[in-house]
N, C-alpha and C positions, 0 to 999 in steps of 0.2 A: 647560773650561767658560768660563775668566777669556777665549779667546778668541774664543770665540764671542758673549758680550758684547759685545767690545770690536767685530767684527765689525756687529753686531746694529744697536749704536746709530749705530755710525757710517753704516749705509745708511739707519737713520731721520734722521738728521742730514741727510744728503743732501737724503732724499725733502723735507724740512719745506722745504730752502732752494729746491730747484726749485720745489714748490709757491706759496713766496711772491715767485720770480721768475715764476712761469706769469702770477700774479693780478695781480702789477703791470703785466705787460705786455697783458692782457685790460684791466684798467682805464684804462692808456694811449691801447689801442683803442678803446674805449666814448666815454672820453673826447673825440676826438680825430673819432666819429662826431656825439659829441652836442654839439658845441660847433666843428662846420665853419670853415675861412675861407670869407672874403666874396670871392666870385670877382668878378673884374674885367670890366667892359662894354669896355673899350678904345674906344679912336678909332674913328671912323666905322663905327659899328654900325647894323646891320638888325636890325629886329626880324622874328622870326619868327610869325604866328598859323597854328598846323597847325589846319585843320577837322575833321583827322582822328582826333584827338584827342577824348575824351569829358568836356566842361566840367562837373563834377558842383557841387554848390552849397559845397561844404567843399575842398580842398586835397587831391589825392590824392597822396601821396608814396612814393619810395623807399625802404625805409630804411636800403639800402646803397650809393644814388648818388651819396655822398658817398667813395665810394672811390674810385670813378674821377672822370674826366671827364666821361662820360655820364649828363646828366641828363634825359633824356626821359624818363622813367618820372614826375617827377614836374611832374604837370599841375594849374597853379593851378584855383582857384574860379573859379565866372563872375564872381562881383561883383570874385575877386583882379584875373582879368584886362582887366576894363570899368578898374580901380585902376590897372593897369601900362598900360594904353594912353594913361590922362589925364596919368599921370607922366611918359610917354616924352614926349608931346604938348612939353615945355617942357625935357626934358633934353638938349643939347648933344651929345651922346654918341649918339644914337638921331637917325640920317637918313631913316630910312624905315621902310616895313611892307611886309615879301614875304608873302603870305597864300600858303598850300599847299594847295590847291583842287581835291582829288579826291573821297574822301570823307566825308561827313557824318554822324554817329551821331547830332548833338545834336539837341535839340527846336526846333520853333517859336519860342519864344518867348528862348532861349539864343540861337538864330541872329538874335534880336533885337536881344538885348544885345550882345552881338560887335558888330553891324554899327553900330548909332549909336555905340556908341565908338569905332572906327575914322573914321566920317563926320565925328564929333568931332575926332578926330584929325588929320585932313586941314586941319581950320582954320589949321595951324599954315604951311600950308606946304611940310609933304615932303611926299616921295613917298607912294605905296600902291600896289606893284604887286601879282597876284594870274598865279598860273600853276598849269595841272592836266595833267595828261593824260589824266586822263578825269575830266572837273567831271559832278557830279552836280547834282540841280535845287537841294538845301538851301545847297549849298557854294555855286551861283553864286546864290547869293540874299544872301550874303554878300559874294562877290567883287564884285557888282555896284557895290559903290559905290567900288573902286579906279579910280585913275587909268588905270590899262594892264591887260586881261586878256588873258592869253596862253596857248594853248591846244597839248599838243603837235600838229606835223603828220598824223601816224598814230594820233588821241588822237580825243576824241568830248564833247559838251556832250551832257548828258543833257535832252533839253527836248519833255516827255512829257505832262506834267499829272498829280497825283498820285491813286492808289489805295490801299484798305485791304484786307485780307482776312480772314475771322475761319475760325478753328476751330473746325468741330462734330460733338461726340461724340455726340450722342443715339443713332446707329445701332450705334455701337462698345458704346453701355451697354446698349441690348437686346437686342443679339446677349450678350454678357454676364449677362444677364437679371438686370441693377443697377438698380433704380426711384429717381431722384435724389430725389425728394419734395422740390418746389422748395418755397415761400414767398414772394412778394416785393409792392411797392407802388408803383407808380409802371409806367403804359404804357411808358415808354421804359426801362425798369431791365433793360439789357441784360446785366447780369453774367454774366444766369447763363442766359441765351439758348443758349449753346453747349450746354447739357445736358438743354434741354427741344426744339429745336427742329435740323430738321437743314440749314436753312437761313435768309436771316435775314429777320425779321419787316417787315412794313411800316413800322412804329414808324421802328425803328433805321436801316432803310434811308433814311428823309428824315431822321433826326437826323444820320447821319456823313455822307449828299449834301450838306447845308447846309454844315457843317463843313469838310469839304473845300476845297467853294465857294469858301467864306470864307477860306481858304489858299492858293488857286488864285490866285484875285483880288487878294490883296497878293505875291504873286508877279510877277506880271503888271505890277501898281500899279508898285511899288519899281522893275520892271524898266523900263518903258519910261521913269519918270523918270528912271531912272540913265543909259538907254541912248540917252534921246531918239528911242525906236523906238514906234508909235503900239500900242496893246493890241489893235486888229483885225488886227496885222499878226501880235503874239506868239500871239494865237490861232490864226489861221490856220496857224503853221509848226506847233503841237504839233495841230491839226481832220488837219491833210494829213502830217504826218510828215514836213514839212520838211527836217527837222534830223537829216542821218542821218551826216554824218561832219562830220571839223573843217572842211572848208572851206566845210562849207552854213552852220559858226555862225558864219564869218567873212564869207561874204555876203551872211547878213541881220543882220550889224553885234551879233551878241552877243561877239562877241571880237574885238580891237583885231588879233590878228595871230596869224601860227602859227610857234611857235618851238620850238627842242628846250629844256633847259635852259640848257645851257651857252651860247646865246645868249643870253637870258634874263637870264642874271647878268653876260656882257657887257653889255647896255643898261643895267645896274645899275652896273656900274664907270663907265661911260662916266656915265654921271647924277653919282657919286661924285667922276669925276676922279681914279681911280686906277687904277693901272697893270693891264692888259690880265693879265696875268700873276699879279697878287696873289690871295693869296686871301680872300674877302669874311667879315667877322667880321659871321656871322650868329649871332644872341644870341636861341635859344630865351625863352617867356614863363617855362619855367621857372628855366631860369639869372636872367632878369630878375630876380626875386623876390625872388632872393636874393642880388642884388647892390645893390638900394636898398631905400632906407626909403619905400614907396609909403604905408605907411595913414596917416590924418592923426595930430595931435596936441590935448590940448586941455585944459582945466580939468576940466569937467563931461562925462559918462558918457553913450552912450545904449548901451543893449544890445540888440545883432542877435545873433538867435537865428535858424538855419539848421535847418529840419522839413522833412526829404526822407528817402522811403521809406515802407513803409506804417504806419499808426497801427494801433497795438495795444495790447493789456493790457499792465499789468506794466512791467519798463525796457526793456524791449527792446532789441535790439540795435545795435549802432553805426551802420548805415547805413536802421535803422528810427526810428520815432517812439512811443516807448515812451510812455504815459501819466503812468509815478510819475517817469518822467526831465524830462520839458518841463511836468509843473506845477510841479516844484521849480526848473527854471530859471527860469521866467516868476514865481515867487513869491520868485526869489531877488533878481532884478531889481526886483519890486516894494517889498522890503524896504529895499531897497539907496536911502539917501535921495541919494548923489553922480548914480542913473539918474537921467535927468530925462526917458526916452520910452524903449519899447519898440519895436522895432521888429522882426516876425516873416517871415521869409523861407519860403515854404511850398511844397513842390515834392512832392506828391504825391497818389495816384488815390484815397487813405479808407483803411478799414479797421475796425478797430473800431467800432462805434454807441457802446459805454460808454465805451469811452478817448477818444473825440472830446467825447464830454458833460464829460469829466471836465478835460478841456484847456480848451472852453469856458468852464466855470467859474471857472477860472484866473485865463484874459483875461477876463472879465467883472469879477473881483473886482481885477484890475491896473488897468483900465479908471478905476477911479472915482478912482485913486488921480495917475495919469500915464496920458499918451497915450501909446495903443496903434494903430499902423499895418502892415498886412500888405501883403506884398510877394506877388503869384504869383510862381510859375516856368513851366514849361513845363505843368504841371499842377496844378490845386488846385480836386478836385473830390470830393462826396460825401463822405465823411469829414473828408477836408480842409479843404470849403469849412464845414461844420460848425463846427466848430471856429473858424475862422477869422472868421464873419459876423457876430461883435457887435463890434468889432474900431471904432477909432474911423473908420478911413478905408481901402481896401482900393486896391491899386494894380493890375492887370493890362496886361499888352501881345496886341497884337492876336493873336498865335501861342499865346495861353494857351487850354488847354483847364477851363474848369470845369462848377460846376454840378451837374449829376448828381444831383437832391436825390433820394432814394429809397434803400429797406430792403429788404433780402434773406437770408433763412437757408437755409441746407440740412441736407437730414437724411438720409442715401440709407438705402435698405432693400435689405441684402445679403442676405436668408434665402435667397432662388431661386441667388442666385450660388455661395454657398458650397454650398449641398445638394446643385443638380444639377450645377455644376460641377467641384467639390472633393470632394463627399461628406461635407461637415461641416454638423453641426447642432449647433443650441445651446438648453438648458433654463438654467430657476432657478427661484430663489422671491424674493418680494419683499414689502415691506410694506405696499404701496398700490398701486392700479392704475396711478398714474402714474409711480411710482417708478423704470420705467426708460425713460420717454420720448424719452429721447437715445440709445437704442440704435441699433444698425446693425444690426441682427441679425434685424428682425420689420416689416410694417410699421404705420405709427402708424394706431391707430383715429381713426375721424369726430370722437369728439370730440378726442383728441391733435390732430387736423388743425387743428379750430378753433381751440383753444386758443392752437396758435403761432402759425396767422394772425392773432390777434388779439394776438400780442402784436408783430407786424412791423408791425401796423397803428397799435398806439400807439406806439409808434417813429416811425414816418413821420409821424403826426401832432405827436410832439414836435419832430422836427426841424422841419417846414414853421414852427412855432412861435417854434420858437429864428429860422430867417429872416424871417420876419414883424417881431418883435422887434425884432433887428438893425441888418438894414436896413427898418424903417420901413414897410410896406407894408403893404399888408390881406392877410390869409389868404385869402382866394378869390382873390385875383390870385395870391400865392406857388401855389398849389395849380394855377390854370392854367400857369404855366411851372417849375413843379417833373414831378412825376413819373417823374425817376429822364431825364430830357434834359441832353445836356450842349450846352454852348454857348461859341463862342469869346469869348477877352476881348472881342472888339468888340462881340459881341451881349450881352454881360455887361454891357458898359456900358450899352446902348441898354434894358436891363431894370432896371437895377439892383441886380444880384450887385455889383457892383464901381464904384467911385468915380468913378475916372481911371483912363487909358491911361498909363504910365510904365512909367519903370524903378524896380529897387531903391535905384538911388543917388536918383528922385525920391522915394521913401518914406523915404526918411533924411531927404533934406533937409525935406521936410513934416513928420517925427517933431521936427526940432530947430526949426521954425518954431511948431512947436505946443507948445514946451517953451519958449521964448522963450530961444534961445542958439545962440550961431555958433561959443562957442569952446566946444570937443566934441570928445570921439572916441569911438571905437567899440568896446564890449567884447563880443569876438564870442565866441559859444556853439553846440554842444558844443566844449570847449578840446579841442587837439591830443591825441592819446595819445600815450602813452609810447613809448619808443624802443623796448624790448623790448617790448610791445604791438602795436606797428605789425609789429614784425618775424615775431612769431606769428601775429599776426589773418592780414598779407597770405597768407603762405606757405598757412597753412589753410584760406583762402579760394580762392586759386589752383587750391592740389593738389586739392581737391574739384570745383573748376569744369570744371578741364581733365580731370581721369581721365572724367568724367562725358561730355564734350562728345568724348573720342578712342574712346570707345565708340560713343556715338549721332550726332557729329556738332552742327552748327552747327540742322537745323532741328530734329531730333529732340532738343535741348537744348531747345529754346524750349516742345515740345511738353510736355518733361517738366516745365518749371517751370510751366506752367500747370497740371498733375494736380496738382502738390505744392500750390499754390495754393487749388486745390478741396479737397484732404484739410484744409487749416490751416480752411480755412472750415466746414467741417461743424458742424453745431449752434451757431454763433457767427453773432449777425445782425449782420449788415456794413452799414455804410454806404460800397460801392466802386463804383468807376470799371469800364466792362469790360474783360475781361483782352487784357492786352499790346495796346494799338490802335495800332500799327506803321502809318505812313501812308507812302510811295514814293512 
């Protein structure tokens, strides 16, 4: 027995001391992720801008690309990177900008900010070359303001004019025999068109022709200033289909020349003055990042708050806009006497009618206290712009989609689906007639009908209100260009949704001109997550996306976030944007 004791402890003796070398050497590691070195820019660096890369309005990161060398996974913010293009503009160390100009995921209005900081950046001096092998229209709308675009030889400029196209189920739900039971207010309140309609109404068809238009034509704009090529000519190559391989973009002067790569980055050495043979230290934006100190410094405070993704009840989740999360930040900033201005960055299509009311009142009550200015993004419309329109000063760039002012519910009636489909029926009892109004199981009687139409209808009335308000105008004008129309920043301005044509960095600087202070910096919100957050969230966000997308695929993913979409909306009246407007 004495030695099986003596056996006994001595393997827990062991076990105790492997345990607390496992745990020193995991907190080594943690440590050692969470507190990186500062990687080196080295002599004669290019900066990198991939377009192909998705510029989201917060910091997307890796949260193990700190083990290696490869840090492409993590892709700064738009405003990070407009920050690392002024910084590079002045640093010693950064010769140039190679832009990688094939594909485009981002928005209009991103592709804005990108391109006047680069233009910006050009003041300096260097270079800006840009090269694809197959440029698409968004990427050369950005390449366009380099010095040299170069296209592969076997490679193609995409120069087409762009198109939308929508999804529509109505046929799919009455073969289904699913009756959507719409609700909504406003002629152009296209949300929810896909499910009443099996193609698209007149409305919406001049609402997104206009839209287009209007993106077509600073297309065009941008292009021939950049390119010195006249706009009847840019028309003409996308009227006739010009532009059918690289050497038609090369002779109607949309590209400087047809090169492979590796010549490419010869005319780069040769511009460098370094040897033929070396290899060129090109310094992604994300390495940038985090090799300098880009944000400014300062005394006094202003807080930029970053609202991307849809507005909804409750906190919501991280890449949504939770209502109890952005009034406690917008009230935390108000509290906070070192803020001397708000500044809100807003990049999304609506959502909630309550949660936008409820953000509103926020800014309204921060409003009296310090200046409050809103920055668009690539979208800030219908819920968004809600929220956003009592705001002291609203900034928009021409590629911003807003507007949209209009209310919509749904309420589908599955009784016919489930009975003759399924074989299932459903009983109860209840304590009032209306008592189970939000069901899906029967459909709503004449007065149930009224009753929610009337209450989408004081919604929409409230909000035209809140814009009236706002911005300043009479409620019979809001109500003529309300009705659920969206419109681009330029026409936002010419109506007066929106202030000024800018950027985020002009809504700063307006927010500290309106605070009366130059020495400032920036406390930006939602703060980073945690290391071990970042490392959960992404994994469980990934594994879901991708199992999802290797079953159905890339379009049949899109198709399904739209269903999921429509399910979260059921009996919740929305103030949104319509679903996914994907424009090409």
């Amino acid at each position: 027995m004495r030695g099986f004791f003596k056996t006994f402890f001595a393997a827990l003796l062991a076990l105790l001391v492997f345990t607390v070398v496992v745990v020193i050497v995991l907190m080594g590691i943690t440590g050692s992720l969470l507190t990186p070195g500062r990687p080196e820019v080295g002599a004669k660096a290019v900066l990198v801008v991939d377009l192909g890369q998705t510029y989201k309005e917060q910091v997307q990161s890796n949260p193990l690309s700190d083990l290696g060398s490869d840090d492409e996974y993590d892709v700064p913010g738009v405003y990070d990177a407009v920050r690392l293009l002024r910084y590079a503009k002045t640093d010693s160390a950064i010769k140039g900008i190679y832009i990688k100009s094939n594909n485009d995921p981002n928005g209009f209005a991103t592709n804005e900010e990108l391109r006047i900081a680069i233009a910006d950046f050009k003041k300096s001096g260097k270079f800006v070359y840009a090269y694809g092998d197959g440029i698409t229209q968004k990427a050369y709308y950005v390449a366009s303001v380099a010095d040299r675009i170069y296209c592969n030889p076997k490679g193609d400029v995409e120069w087409k004019g762009f198109a939308t196209e929508m999804l529509y189920l109505k046929g799919a739900l009455q073969k289904l025999e699913i009756e959507p039971q719409i609700f909504y207010a406003g002629k152009f309140k296209s949300a929810t068109e896909p499910l009443r309609e099996d193609h698209m109404t007149e409305a919406n068809r001049l609402q997104l022709t206009e839209l287009l238009a209007g993106f077509y034509n600073r297309l065009l704009q941008t292009t021939a200033e950049a390119r010195g090529i006249d706009t009847t000519v840019l028309r003409k190559c996308v009227n006739e289909n010009l532009i059918r391989r690289a050497d038609d973009a090369l002779r109607y002067k949309l590209v400087d020349g047809l090169k492979y790569d590796d010549e490419v980055k010869d005319e780069i050495r040769g511009r460098m003055q370094v040897d033929k043979h070396a290899w060129l230290n090109f310094v992604s934006l994300g390495k940038y990042a985090k090799a300098v100190n880009f944000k400014s410094t300062g005394k006094d405070k202003i807080s930029l708050i970053y609202a991307e993704g849809d507005v909804v009840d409750g906190k919501g989740e991280r890449e949504e806009i939770g209502s109890e999360t952005y009034r406690w930040l917008v009230r935390k900033a108000r509290f906070d006497k070192d803020v001397k201005a708000i500044v809100i960055r807003v990049n999304s299509g609506g959502g909630s009618s309550l949660a936008s009311e409820n953000i509103w009142r926020e800014i309204s009550l921060a409003r009296k206290e310090k200046p409050v200015v809103i920055s668009f993004g690539d979208v800030a419309a219908s819920g968004a712009y809600y929220l956003s329109c009592n705001a002291d000063s609203i900034f928009a760039l021409p590629g911003t989609i807003t507007g949209s002012i209009g209310v919509f519910t749904i309420i589908p009636n599955l009784q016919s689906f489930f009975k003759n489909k399924l074989g299932v029926t459903f009983d109860g009892v209840k304590t009032a007639p209306g008592a189970d109004i939000l069901t899906t199981t029967r459909p709503l009687t004449a007065g149930e009908r009224s009753f929610v139409q009337n209450v989408v209808d004081t919604i929409y009335q409230t909000f035209k209100t809140r814009v009236a308000d706002g911005r300043k105008k009479d409620l019979g004008f809001v109500d003529s260009i309300a009705q659920g129309r969206v419109w681009s920043g330029t026409s936002g301005l010419s109506l007066g949704l929106v202030d000024r044509i800018g950027t985020l960095q002009d809504a700063v600087d307006c927010a500290a001109r309106m605070a009366k202070t130059s020495d400032y910096r920036l406390v930006e919100y939602p703060e980073p997550r945690s290391f071990l957050d970042r490392i959960l969230g992404t994994y469980k966000r990934n594994a879901s996306v991708q199992a999802v997308k290797a079953e159905i695929g890339e379009e049949g993913y899109r198709t399904y976030s739209t269903l999921k979409k429509v399910k979260s909306m059921i009996g919740v009246t929305e103030t949104r944007l319509p679903f996914d407007l994907t424009i090409e």
